[in-house]
N, C-alpha and C positions, 0 to 999 in steps of 0.2 A: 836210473837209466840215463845215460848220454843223449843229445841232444842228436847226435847221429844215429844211435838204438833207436830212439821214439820216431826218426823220420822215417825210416826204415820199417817201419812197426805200420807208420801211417800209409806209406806206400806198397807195404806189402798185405792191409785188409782186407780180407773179402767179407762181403755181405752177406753170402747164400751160404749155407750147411752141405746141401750139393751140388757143386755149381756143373752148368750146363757141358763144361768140358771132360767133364766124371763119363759122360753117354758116348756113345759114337759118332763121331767129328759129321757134320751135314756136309754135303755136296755144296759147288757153289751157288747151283740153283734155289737149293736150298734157304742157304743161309742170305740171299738174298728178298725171298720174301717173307720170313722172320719180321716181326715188330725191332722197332729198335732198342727195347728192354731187352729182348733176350739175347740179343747180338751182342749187349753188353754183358749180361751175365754169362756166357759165352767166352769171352775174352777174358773177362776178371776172374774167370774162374782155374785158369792156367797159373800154374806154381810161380811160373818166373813173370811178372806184373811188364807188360809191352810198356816199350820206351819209345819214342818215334823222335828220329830227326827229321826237320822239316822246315829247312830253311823257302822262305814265301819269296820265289822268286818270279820272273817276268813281269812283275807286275805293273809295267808302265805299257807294254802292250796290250794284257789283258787291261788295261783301263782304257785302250783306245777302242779296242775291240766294244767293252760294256757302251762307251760312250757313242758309239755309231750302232749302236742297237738300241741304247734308249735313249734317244735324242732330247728326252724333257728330264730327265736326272740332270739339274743344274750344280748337279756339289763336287766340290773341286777334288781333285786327287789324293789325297790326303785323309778327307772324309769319306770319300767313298773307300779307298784302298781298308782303312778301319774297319770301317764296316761289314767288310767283306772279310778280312782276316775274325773278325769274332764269329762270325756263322762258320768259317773254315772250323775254328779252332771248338767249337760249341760242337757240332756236329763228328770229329774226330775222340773228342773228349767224353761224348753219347755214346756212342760205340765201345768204350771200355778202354781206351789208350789211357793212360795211368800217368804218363809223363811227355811232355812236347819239349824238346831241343829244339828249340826256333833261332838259329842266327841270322841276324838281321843284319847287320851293317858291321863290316872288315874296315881296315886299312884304307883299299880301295875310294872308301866314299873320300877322303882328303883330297885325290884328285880331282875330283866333281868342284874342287870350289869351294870357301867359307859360305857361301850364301846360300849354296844349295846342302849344303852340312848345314845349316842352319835349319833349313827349309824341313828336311826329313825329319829330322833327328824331333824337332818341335812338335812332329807327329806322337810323340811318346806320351807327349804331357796331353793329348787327349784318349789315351785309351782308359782311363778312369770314368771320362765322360760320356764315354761310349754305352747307352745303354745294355747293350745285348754283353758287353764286358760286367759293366753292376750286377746284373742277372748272374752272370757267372762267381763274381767274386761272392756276394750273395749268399752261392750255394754250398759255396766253399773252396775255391778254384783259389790257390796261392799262385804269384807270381816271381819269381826271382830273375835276378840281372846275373849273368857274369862275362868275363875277358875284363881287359884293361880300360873299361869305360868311365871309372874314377877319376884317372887320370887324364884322360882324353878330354874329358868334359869337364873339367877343372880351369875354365877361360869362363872371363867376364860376360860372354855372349851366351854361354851353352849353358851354366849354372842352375838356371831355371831346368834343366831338363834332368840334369845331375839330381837335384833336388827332387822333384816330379818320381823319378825313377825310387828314391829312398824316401818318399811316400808313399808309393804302390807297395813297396817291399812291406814296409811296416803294417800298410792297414790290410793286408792281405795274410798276414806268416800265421795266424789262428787257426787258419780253414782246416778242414777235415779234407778237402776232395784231393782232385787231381792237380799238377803241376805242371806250370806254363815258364819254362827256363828262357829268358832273351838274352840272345847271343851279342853283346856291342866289344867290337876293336878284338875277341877272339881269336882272330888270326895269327896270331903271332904270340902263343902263349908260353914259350920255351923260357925267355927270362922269366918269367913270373912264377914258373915252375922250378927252375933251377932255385931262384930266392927261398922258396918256399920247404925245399926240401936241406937246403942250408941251415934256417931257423928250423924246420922242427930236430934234425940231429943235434943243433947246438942244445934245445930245451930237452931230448929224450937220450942224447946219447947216443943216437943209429938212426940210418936211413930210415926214412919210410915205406910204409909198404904201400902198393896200390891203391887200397882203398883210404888209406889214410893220406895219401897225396890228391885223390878225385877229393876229400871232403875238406882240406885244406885249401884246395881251387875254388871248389865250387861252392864254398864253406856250409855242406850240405851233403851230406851222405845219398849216392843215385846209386841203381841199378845198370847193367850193363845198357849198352845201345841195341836196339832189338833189331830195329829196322833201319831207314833212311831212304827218304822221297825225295830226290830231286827234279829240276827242269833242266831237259833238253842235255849237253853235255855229262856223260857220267863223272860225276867227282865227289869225293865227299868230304867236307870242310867242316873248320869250326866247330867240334865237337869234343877238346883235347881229354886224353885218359879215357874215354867211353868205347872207344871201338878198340873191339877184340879178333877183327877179322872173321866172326862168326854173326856180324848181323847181317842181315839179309839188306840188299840195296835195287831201291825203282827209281824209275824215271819216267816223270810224263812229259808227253809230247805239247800238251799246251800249259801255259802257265799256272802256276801251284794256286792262284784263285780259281781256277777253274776246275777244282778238284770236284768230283759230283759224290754221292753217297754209294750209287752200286761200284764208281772207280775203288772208291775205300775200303768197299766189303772185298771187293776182289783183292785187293793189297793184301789184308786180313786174312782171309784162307788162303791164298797162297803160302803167305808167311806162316802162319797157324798149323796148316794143315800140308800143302802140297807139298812145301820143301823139308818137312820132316819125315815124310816115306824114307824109309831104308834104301840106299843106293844099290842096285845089282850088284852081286859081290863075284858073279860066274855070268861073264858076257855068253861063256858058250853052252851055257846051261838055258837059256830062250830055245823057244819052240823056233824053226824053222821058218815063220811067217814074223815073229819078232824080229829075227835076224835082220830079214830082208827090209821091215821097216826102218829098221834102225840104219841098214847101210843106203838107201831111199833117203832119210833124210838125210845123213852126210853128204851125199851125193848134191840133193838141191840148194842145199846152202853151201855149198865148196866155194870158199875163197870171201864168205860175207863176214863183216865184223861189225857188231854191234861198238854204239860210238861214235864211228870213221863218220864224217858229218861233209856238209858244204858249205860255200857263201853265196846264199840266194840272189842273183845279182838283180834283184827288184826290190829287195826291202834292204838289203845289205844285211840281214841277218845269219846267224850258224842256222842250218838245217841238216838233221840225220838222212846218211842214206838209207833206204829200207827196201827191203824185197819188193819188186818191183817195180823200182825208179827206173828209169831210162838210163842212169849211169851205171846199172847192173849189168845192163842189155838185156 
């Protein structure tokens, strides 16, 4: 068995004989007061194993936010942001998500400054030390890096993190559980890709096929992208080869630390459950009272678009406009 066979094998196990998706899908009230074992055996028990992209974004507001709420949390950014990403990532990975696409840091961060590229990036080499992370690693939670972060991190200053990053990989690759993928320099994965598909024709003789260009990248056999949580702007980044235009995409309105557990269950049946209804295939086949809901709604929302955003001119931040803003009327 191939090194990609057996990942595959690992990502695709289930536990249960029959798993809770075999019954009839629960409402969302449901499935909100569920324990959280069965929510997981719930999800894991669905043929194709959920992928979630989830890049951890906002997070220097939501630390001002935490910080003017607990005024005696003395721990600086860094340690707090950690910490809160493990109970994110702990709490998503209880539920049954199987795989986290996490992109963390693009391109972008070079303009921030050497010092503050320094500053971040230094956060990597304590998530080993992060308790509520050993807990996880522990259980069997692997962790892999990928984009061009080799290369990136290849200066005398950042080595130590380069290093850090291919000791998590190492002491991590045994585990049985789920998979925590960090996204570094991803942004721009077309050379890497183009290199990549050069070398394996030269070694096989013919292009490669998709899945053998995702396990060539990612040097790791995945499943498609299932889902994708973003903040605030709809986009979705840094995830190259995984999206098939069939994963379903959110977006929260406050920052991705401040994700709560019924927000996730709700993400989960939607995805799971709501957007797999069959779409009406005969509009004129509705009863009369459908009809008119249905042109009711077009009606209240005529002219709104999900996105179309503002610049708050008191934080200077983007803000969505939403049904009932003033700039609606």
């Amino acid at each position: 068995m191939s090194r990609g066979d057996s990942e595959e094998k690992r990502l695709d196990s289930r536990a249960q004989p029959e798993p809770e998706s075999a019954h009839s899908p629960p409402s969302l009230p449901e499935l909100l007061e569920w324990p959280e074992e069965r929510v997981a055996r719930w999800v894991e028990g669905f043929e194709i194993p959920v992928v979630m992209g989830w890049p951890f974004n906002g997070t220097r507001r939501w630390y001002l936010s935490h910080r003017r709420s607990h005024p005696d949390d003395d721990r600086d950014y860094l340690t707090t942001l950690a910490r809160r990403q493990a109970e994110c990532h702990r709490m998503v990975f209880a539920h049954g998500v199987r795989v986290i696409m996490a992109p963390l840091f693009g391109g972008e961060l070079l303009e921030r400054g050497e010092a503050y590229m320094e500053y971040v990036l230094g956060g990597l080499s304590g998530l080993a030390e992060d308790v509520l992370y050993r807990e996880m690693f522990e259980a069997g939670l692997r962790v892999r890096f990928y984009g061009d972060y080799e290369e990136m991190l290849d200066t005398p200053s950042l080595r130590p993190v380069l290093r850090a990053c291919e000791s998590l990989e190492s002491a991590t690759a045994s585990g049985e559980g789920p998979l925590l993928m960090i996204g570094l320099f991803a942004d721009e994965p077309y050379p890497a890709i183009s290199r990549l598909s050069v070398e394996f024709a030269a070694e096989h003789g013919r292009t490669p096929d998709r899945r053998e260009l995702i396990h060539a990248y990612y040097g790791i056999s995945l499943p498609d992208l299932s889902l994708y949580l973003g903040f605030l702007q709809p986009q979705l980044f840094d995830v190259p080869l995984l999206a098939t235009g069939k994963e379903d995409l959110y977006y929260t309105l406050n920052p991705s630390p401040g994700l709560t557990e019924p927000q996730l269950r709700g993400i989960l049946h939607d995805h799971l459950v709501t957007r797999r209804e069959p779409e009406v295939a005969d509009y004129s086949s509705l009863s009369s009272d459908a009809q008119a809901a249905l042109v009711a709604h077009n009606e209240r929302f005529s002219g709104i678009t999900l996105g179309v955003g503002r610049m708050d001119p008191l934080t200077g931040t983007w803000l969505p406009l939403l049904p009932g803003d003033d700039e609606f009327g």
